[in-house]
Backbone and ligand atoms as CSV (ligand in chain L), in Angstrom:
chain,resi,resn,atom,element,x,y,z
A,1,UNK,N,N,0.839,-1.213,0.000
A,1,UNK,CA,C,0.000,0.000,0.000
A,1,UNK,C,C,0.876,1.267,0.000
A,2,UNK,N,N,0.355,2.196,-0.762
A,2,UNK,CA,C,0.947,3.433,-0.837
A,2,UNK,C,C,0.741,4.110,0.447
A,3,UNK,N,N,2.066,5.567,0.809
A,3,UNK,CA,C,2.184,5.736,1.986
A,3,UNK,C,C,0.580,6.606,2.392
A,4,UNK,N,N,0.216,7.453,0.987
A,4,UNK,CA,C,-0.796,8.596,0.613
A,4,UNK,C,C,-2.027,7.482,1.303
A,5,UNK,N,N,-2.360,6.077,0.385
A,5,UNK,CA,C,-3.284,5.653,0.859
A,5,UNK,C,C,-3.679,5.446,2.461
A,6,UNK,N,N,-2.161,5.106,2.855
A,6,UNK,CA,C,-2.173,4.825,4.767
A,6,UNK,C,C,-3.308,6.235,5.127
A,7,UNK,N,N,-2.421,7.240,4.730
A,7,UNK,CA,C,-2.665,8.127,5.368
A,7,UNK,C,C,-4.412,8.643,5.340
A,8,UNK,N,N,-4.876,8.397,4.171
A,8,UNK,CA,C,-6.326,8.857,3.772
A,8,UNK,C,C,-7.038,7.737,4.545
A,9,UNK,N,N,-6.820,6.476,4.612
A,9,UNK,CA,C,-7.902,5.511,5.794
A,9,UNK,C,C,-7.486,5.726,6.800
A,10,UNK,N,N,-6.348,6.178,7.611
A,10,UNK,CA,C,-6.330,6.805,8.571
A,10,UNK,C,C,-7.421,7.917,9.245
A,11,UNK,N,N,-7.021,8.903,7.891
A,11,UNK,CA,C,-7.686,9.896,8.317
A,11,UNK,C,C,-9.493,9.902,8.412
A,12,UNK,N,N,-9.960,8.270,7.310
A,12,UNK,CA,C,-11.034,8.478,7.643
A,12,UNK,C,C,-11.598,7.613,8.890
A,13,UNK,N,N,-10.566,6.895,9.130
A,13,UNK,CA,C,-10.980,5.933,10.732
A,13,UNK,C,C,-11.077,7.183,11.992
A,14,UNK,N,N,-9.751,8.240,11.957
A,14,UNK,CA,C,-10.094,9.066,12.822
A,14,UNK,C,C,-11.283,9.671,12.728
A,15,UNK,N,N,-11.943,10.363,11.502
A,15,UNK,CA,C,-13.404,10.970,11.606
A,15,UNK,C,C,-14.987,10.024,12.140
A,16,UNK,N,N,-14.197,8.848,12.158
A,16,UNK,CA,C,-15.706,7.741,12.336
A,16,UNK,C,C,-15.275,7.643,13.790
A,17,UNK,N,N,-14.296,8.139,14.582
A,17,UNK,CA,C,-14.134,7.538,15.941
A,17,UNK,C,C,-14.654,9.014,16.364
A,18,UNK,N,N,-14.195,10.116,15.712
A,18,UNK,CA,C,-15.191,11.442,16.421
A,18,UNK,C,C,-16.221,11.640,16.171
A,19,UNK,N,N,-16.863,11.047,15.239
A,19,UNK,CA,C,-18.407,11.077,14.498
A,19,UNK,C,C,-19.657,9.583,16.003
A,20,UNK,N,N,-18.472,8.796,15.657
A,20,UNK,CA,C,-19.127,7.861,17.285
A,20,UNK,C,C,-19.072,8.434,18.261
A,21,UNK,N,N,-17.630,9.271,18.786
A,21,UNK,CA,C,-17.833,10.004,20.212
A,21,UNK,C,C,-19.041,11.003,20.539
A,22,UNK,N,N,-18.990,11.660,19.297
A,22,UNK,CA,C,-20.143,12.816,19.355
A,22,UNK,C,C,-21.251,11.981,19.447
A,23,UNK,N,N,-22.001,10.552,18.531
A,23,UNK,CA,C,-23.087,10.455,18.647
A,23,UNK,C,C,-23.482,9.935,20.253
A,24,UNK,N,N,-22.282,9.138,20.992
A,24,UNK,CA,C,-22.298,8.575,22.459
A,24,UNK,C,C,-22.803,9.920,23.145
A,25,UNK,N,N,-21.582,11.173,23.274
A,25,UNK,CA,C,-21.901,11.758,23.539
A,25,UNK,C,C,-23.545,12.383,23.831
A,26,UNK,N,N,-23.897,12.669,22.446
A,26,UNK,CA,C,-25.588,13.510,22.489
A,26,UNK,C,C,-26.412,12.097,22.741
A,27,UNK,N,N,-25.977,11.263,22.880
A,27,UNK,CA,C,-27.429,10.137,23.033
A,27,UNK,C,C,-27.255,9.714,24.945
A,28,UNK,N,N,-26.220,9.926,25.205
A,28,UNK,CA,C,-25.722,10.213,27.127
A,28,UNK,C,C,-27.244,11.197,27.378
A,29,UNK,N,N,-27.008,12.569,26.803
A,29,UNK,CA,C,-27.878,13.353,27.423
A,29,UNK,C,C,-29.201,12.878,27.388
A,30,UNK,N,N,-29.674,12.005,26.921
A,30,UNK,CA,C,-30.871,10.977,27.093
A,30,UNK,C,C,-31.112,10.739,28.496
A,31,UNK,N,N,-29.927,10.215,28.968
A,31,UNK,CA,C,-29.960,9.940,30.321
A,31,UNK,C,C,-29.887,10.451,31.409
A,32,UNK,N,N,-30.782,10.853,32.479
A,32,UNK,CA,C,-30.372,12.592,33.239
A,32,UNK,C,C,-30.876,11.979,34.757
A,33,UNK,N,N,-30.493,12.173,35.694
A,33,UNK,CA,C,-30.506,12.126,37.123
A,33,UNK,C,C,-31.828,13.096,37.154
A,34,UNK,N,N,-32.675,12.762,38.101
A,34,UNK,CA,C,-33.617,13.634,38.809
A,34,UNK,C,C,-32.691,14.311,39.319
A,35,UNK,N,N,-33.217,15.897,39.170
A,35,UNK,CA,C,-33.041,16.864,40.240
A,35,UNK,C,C,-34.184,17.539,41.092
A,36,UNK,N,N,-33.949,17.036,42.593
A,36,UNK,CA,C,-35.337,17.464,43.181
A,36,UNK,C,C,-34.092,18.242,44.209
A,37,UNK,N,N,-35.278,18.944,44.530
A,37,UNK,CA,C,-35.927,19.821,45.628
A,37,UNK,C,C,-37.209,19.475,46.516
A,38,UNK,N,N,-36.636,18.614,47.399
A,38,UNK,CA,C,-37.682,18.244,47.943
A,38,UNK,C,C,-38.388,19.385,48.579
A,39,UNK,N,N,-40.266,19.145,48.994
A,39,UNK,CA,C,-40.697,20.324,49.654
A,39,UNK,C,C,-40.473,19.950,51.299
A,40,UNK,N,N,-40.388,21.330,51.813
A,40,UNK,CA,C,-40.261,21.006,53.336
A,40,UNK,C,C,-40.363,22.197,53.616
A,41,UNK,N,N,-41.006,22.183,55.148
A,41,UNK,CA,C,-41.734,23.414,56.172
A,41,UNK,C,C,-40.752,24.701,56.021
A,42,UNK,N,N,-40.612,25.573,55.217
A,42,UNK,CA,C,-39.987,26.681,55.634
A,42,UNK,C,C,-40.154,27.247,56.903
A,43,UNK,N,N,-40.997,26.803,57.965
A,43,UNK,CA,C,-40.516,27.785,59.266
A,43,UNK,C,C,-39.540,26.328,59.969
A,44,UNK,N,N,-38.595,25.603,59.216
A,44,UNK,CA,C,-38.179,24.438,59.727
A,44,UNK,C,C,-36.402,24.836,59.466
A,45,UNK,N,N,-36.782,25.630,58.416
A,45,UNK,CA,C,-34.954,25.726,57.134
A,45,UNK,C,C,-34.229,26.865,58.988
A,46,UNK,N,N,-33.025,27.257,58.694
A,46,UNK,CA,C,-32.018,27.570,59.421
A,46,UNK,C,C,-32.128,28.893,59.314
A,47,UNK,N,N,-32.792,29.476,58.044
A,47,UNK,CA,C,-33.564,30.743,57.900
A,47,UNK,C,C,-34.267,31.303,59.045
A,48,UNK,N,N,-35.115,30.628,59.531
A,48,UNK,CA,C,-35.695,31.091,60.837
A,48,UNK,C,C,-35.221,30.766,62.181
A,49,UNK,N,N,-34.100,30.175,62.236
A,49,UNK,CA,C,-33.687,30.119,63.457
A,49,UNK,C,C,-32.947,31.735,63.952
A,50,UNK,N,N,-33.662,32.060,65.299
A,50,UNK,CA,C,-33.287,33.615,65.417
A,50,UNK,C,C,-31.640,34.263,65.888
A,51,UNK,N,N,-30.883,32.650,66.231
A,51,UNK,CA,C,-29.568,32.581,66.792
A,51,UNK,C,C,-28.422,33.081,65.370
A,52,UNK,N,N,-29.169,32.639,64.009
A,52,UNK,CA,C,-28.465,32.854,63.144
A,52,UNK,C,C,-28.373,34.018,62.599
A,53,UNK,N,N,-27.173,34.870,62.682
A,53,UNK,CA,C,-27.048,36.534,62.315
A,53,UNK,C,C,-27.133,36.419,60.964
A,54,UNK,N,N,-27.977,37.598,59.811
A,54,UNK,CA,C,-27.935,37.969,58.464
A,54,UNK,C,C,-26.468,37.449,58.351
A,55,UNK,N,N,-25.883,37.962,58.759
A,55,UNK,CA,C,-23.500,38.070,57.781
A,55,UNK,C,C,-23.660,36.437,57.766
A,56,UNK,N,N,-24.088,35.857,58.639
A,56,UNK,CA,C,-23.667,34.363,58.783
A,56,UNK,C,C,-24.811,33.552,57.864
A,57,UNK,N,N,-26.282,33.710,57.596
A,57,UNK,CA,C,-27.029,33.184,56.997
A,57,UNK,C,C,-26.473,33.667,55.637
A,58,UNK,N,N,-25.799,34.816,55.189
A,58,UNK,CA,C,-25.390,35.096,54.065
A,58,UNK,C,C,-24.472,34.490,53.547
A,59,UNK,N,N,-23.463,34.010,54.522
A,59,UNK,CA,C,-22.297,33.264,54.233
A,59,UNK,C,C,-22.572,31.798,53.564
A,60,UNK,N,N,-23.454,31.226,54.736
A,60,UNK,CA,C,-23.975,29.852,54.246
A,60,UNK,C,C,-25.012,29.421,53.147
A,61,UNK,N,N,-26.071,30.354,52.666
A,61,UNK,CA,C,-26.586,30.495,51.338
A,61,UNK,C,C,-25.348,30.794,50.208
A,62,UNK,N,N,-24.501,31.596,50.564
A,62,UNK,CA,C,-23.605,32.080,49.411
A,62,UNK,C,C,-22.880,30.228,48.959
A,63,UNK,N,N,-22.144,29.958,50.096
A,63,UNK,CA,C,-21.615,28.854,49.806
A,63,UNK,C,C,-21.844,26.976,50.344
A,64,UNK,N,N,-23.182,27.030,50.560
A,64,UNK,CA,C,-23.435,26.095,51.709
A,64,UNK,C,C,-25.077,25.311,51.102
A,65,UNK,N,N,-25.711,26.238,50.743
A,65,UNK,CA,C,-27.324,26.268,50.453
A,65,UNK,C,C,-27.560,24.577,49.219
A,66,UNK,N,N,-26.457,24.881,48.403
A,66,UNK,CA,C,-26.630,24.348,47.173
A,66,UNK,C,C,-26.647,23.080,47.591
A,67,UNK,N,N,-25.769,22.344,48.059
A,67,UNK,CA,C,-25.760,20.838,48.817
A,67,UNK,C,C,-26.501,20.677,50.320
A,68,UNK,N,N,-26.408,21.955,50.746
A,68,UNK,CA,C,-27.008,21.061,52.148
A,68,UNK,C,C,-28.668,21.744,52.766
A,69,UNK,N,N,-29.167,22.472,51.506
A,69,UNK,CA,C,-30.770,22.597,51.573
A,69,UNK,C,C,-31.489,21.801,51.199
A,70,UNK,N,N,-32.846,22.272,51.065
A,70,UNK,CA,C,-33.991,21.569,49.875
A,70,UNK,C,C,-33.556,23.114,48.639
A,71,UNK,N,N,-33.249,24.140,48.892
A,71,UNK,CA,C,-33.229,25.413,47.907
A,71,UNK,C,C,-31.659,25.294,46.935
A,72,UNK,N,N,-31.387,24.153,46.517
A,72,UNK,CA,C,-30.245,24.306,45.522
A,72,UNK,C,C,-31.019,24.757,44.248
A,73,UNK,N,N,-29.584,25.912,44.038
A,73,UNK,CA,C,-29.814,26.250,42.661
A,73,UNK,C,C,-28.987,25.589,41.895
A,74,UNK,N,N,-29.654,24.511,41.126
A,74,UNK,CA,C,-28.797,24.010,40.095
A,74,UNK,C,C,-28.342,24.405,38.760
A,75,UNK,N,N,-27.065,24.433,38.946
A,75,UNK,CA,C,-26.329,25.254,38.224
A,75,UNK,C,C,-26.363,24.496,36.054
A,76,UNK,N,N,-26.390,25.208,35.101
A,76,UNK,CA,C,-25.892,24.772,34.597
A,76,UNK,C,C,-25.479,23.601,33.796
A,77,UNK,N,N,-24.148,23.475,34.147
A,77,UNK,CA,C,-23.436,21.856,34.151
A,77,UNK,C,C,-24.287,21.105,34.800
A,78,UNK,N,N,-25.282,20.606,35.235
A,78,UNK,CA,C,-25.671,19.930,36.329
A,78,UNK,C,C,-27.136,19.467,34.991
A,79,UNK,N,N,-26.982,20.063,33.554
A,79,UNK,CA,C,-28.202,19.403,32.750
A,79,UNK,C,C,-27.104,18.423,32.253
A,80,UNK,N,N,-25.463,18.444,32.269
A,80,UNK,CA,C,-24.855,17.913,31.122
A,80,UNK,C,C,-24.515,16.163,31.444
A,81,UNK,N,N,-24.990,15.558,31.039
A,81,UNK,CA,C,-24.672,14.334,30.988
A,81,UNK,C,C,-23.100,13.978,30.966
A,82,UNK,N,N,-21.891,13.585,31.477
A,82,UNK,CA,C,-22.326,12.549,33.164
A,82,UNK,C,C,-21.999,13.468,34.082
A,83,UNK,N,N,-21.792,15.050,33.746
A,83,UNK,CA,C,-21.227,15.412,34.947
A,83,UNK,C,C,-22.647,15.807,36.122
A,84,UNK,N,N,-24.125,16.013,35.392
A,84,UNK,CA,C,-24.937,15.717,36.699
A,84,UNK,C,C,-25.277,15.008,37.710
A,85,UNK,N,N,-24.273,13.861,37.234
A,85,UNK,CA,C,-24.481,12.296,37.772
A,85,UNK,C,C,-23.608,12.725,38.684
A,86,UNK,N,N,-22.883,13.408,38.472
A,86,UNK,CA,C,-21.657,13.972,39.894
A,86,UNK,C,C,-22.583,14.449,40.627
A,87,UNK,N,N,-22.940,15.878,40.588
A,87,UNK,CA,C,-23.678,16.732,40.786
A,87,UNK,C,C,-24.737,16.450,41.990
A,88,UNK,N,N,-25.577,15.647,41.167
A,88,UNK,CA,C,-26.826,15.131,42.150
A,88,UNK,C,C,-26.016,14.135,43.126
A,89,UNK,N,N,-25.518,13.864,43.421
A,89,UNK,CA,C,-24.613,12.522,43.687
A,89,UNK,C,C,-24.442,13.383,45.237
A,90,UNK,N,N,-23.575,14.532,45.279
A,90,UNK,CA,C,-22.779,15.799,46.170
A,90,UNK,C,C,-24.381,16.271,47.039
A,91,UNK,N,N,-25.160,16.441,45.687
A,91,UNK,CA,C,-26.426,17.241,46.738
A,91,UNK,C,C,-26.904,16.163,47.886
A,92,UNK,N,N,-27.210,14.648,47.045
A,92,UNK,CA,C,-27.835,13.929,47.846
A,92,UNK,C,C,-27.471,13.490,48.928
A,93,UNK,N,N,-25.640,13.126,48.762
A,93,UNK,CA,C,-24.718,13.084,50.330
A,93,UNK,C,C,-25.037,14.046,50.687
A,94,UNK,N,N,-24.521,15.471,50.689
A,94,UNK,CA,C,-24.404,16.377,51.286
A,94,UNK,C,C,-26.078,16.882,51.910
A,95,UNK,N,N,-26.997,16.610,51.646
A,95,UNK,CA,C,-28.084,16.847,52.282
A,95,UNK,C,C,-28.276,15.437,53.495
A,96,UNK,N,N,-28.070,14.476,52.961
A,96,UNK,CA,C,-27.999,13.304,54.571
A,96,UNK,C,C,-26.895,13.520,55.156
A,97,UNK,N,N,-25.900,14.287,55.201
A,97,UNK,CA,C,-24.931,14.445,56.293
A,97,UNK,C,C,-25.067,15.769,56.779
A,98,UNK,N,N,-25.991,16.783,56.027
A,98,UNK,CA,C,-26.421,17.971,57.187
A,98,UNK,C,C,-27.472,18.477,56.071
A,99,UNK,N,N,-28.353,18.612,56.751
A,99,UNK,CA,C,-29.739,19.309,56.127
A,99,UNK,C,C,-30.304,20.666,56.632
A,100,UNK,N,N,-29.950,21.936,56.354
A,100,UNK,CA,C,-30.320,22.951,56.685
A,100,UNK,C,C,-31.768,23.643,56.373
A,101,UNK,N,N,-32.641,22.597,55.597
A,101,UNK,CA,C,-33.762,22.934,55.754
A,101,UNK,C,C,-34.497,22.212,56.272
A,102,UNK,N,N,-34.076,21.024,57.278
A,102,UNK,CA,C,-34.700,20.638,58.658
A,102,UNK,C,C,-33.818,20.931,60.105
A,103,UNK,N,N,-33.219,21.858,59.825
A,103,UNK,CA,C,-32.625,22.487,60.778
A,103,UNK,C,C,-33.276,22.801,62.467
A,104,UNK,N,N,-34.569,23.019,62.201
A,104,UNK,CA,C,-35.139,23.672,63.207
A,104,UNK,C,C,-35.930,22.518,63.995
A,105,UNK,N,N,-35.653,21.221,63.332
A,105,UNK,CA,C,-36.744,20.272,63.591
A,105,UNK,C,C,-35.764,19.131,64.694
A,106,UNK,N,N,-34.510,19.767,64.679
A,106,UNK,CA,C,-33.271,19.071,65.153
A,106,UNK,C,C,-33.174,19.285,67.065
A,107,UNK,N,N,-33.049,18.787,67.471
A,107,UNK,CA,C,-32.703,19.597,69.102
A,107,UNK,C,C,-31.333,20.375,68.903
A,108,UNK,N,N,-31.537,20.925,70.333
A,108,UNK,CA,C,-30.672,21.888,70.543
A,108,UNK,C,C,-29.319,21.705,70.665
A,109,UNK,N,N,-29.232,20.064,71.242
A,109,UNK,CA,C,-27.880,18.897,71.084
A,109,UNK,C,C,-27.607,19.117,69.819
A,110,UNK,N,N,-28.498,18.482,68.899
A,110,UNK,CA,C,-27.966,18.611,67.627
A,110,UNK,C,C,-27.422,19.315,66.887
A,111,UNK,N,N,-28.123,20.137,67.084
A,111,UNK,CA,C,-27.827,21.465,65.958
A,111,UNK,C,C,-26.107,22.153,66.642
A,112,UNK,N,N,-26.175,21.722,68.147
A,112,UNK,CA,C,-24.959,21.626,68.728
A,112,UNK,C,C,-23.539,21.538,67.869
A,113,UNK,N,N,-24.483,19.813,67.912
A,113,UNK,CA,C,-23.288,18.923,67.120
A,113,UNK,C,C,-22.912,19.509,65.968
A,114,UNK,N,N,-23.475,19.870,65.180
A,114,UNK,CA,C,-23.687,19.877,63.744
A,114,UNK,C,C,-22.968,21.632,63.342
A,115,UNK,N,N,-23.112,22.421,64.506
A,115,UNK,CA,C,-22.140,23.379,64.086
A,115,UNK,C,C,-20.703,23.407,64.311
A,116,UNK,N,N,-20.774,22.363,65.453
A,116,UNK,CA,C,-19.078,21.629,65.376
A,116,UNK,C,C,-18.691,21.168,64.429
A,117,UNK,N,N,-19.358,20.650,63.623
A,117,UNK,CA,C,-19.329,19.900,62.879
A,117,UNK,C,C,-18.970,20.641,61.770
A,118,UNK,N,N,-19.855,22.032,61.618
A,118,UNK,CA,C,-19.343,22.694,60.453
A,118,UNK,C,C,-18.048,23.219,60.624
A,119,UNK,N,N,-17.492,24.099,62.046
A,119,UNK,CA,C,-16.500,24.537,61.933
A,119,UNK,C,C,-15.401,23.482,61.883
A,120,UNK,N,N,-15.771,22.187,62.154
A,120,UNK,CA,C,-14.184,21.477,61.756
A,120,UNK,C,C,-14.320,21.158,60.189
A,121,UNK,N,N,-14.892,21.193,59.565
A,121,UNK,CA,C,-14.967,21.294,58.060
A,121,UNK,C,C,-14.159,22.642,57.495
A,122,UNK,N,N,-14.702,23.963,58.333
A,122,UNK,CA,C,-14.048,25.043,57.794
A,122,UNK,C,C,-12.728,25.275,58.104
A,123,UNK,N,N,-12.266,24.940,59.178
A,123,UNK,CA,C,-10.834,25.225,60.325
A,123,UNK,C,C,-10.327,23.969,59.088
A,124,UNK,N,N,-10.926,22.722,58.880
A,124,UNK,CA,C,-10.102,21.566,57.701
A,124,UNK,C,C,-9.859,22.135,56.538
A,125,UNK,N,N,-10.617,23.070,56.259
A,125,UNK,CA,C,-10.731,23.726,54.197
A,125,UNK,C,C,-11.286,22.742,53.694
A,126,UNK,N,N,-12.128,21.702,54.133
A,126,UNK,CA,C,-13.048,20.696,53.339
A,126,UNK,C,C,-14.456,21.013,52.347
A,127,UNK,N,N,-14.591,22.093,53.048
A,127,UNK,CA,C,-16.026,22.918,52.541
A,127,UNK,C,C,-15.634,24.256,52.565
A,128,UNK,N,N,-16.803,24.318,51.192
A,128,UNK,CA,C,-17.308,23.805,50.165
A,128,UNK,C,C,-16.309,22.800,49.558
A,129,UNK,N,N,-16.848,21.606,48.935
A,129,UNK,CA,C,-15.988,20.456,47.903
A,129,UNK,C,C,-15.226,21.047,46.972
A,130,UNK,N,N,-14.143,21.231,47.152
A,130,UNK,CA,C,-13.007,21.717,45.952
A,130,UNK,C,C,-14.079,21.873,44.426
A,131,UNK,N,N,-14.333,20.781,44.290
A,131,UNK,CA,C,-14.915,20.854,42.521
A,131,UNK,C,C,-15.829,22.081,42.286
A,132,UNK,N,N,-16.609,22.390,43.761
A,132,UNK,CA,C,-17.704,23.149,43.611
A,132,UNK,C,C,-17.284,24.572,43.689
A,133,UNK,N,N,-16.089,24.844,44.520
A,133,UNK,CA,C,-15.253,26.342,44.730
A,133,UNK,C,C,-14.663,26.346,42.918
A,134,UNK,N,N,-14.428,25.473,41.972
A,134,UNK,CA,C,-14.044,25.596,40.904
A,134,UNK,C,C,-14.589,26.613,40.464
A,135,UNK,N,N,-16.146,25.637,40.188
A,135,UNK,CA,C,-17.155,25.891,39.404
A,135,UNK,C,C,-17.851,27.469,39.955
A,136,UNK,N,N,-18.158,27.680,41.544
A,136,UNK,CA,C,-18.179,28.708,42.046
A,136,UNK,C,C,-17.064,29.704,42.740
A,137,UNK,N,N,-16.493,30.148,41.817
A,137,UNK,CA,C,-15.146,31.345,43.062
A,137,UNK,C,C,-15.781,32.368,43.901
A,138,UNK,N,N,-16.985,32.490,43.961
A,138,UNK,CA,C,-17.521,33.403,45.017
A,138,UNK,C,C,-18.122,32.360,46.283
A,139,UNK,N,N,-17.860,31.152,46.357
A,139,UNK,CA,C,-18.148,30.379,47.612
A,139,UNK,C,C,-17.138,30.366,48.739
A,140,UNK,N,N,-15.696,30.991,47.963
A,140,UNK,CA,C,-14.931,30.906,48.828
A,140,UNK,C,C,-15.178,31.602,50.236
A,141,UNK,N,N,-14.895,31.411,51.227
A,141,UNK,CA,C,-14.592,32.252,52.252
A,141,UNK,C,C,-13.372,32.704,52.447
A,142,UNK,N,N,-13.315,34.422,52.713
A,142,UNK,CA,C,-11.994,34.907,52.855
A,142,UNK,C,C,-11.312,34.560,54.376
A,143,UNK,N,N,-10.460,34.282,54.974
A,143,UNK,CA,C,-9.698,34.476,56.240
A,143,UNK,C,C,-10.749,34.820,57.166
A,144,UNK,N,N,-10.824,36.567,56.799
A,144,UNK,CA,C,-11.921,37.155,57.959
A,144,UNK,C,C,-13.136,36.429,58.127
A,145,UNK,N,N,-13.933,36.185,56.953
A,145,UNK,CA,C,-15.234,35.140,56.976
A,145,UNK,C,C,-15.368,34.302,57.768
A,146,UNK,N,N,-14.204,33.153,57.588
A,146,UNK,CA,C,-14.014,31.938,58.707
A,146,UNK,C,C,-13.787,32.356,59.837
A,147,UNK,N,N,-12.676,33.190,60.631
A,147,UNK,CA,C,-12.820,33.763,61.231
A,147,UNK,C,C,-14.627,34.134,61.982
A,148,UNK,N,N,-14.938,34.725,61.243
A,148,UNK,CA,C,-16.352,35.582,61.694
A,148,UNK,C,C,-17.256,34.203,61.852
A,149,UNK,N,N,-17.240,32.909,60.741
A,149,UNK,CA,C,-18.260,31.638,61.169
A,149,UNK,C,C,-17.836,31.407,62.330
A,150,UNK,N,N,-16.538,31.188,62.839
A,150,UNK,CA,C,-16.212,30.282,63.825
A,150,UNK,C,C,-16.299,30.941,65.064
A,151,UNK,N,N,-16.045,32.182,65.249
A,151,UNK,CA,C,-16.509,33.262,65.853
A,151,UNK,C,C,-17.949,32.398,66.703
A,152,UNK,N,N,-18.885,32.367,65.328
A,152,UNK,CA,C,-19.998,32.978,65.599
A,152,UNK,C,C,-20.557,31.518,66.312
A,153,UNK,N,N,-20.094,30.205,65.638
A,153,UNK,CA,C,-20.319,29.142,65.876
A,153,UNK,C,C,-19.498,28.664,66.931
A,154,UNK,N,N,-18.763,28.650,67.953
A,154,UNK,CA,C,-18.611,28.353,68.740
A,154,UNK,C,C,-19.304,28.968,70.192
A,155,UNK,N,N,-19.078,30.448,70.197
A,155,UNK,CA,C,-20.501,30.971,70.693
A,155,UNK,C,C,-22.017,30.283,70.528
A,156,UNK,N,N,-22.186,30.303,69.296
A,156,UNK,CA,C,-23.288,29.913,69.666
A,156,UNK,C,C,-24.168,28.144,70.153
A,157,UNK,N,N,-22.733,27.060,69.820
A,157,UNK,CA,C,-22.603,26.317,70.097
A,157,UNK,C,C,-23.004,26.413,72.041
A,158,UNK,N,N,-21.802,27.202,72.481
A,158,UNK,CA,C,-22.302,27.287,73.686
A,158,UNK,C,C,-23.799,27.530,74.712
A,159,UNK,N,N,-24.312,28.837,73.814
A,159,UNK,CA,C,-25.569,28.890,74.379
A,159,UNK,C,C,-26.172,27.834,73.957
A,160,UNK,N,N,-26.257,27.245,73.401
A,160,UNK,CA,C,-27.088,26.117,72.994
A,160,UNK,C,C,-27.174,24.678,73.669
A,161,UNK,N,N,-25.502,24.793,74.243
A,161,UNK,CA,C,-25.835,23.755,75.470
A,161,UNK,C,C,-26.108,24.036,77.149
A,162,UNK,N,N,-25.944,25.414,77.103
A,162,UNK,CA,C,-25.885,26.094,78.407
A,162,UNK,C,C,-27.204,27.133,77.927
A,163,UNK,N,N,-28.504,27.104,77.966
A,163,UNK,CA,C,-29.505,27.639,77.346
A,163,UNK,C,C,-29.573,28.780,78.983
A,164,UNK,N,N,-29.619,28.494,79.331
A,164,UNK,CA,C,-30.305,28.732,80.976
A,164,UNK,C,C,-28.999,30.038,81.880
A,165,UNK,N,N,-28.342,30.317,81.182
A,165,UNK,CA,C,-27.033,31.044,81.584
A,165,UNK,C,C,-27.244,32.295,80.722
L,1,HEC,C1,C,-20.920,20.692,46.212
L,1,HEC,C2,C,-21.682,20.316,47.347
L,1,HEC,C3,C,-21.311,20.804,48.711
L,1,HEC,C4,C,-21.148,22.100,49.151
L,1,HEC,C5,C,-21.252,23.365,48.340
L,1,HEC,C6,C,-20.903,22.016,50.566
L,1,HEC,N1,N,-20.919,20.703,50.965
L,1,HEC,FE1,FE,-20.695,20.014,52.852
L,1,HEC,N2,N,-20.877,18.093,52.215
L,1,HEC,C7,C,-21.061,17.706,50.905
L,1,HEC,C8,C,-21.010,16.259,50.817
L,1,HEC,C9,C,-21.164,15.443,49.541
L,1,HEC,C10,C,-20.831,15.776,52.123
L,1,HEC,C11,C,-20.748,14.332,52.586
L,1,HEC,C12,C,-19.466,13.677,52.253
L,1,HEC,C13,C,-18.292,14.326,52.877
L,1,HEC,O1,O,-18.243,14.508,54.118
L,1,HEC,O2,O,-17.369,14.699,52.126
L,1,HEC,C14,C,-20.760,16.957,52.976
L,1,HEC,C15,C,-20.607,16.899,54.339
L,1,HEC,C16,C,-20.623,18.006,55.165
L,1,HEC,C17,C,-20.653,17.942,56.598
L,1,HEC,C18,C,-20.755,16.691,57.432
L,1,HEC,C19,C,-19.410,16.162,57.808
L,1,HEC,C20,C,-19.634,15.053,58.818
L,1,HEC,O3,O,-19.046,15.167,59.906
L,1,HEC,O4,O,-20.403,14.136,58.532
L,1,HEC,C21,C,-20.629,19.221,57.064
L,1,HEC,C22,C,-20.663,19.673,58.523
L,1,HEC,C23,C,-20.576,20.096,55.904
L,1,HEC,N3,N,-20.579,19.316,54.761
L,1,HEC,C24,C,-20.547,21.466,55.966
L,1,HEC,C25,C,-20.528,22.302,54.851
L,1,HEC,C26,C,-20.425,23.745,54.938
L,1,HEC,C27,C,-20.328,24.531,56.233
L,1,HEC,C28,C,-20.466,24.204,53.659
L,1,HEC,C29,C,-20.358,25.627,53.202
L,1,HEC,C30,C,-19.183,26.371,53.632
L,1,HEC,C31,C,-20.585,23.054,52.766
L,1,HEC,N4,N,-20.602,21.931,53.532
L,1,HEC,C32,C,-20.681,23.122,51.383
L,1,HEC,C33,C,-21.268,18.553,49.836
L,1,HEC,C34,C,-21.155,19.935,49.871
C-alpha cells in the first residue's frame, strides 16, 4: 500500500471515531438524574432560626445552600450528561450528612453537634468540595469570613448547650 493511501484511511478511521464520540456523547444526554428539591416546612430551614445573624445566613446560602438545603440552585453543568451524575450525587450526600432545611426540627444537642461539625470542616478547608469552589469562586470564604463563622459558631454552640445562663 501506498504511503498517501495509509494516510487517507487513517484519516477516515479518525473521523468515524469522532463522528461515534459525538453520537455517544448527544445520546448520554438521554440519560439525566432527577433533580429534586424536595418540599419542606420553611418555618423548619435555618432561615428562621433567630440565633443565626444575616452576615452568617449570608455566608452559608452564598456557599453552603446548594448541597445542604432543599433550595439548591442548580447550576448549569448539572443538565450535562455525566457530569450531573456527579452533581446530584454531592447534593444527595451532602443533604444526609447535614440538612439545613430541617434544621429547626433538630434539638438543641444537635444542631450543637452539627455546628461543630461545620467549623471542623471550615478550620479543615473541606467545605465547600473543591470541585464546587471551581465551578463557584464566590463560595470561597476569605480568612476574615471563617474567622467571623467560627466566631460565631462556637458561641453559639455554647448557648445552645448552656440555654439557661
Ligand atoms: C458541592 C456540594 C457541597 C457544598 C457546596 C458544601 N458541601 Fe458540605 N458536604 C457535601 C457532601 C457530599 C458531604 C458528605 C461527604 C463528605 O463529608 O465529604 C458533605 C458533608 C458536610 C458535613 C458533614 C461532615 C460530617 O461530619 O459528617 C458538614 C458539617 C458540611 N458538609 C458542611 C458544609 C459547609 C459549612 C459548607 C459551606 C461552607 C458546605 N458543607 C458546602 C457537599 C457539599
Amino acid at each position: 500500500m501506498e504511503e498517501t493511501t495509509v494516510l487517507k484511511e487513517m484519516k477516515i478511521l479518525l473521523k468515524r471515531i469522532a463522528l461515534a464520540g459525538a453520537v455517544i456523547a448527544i445520546g448520554a444526554q438521554l440519560f439525566r438524574p432527577d433533580r429534586v428539591n424536595p418540599d419542606s416546612d420553611p418555618a423548619l430551614s435555618i432561615r428562621r432560626d433567630p440565633m443565626v445573624t444575616p452576615e452568617i445566613l449570608g455566608l452559608l446560602d452564598r456557599s453552603c445552600f446548594d448541597c445542604h438545603t432543599h433550595e439548591t440552585r442548580w447550576p448549569w453543568y448539572s443538565t450535562l450528561t455525566p457530569v450531573n451524575y456527579l452533581t446530584v450525587r454531592d447534593v444527595e450526600e451532602g443533604r444526609k450528612h447535614l440538612n439545613l432545611s430541617n434544621w429547626m426540627s433538630q434539638s438543641p444537642t444537635r444542631r450543637a453537634s452539627a455546628l461543630e461539625r461545620m467549623a471542623d470542616e471550615i478550620t479543615g478547608g473541606s467545605m465547600p468540595l473543591a470541585p464546587y469552589v471551581l465551578m463557584h469562586a464566590e463560595a470561597k470564604w476569605t480568612d476574615a469570613e471563617k474567622q467571623a463563622f467560627l466566631d460565631w459558631a462556637y458561641a453559639t454552640q455554647d448557648s445552645l448547650m448552656r440555654p439557661n445562663e
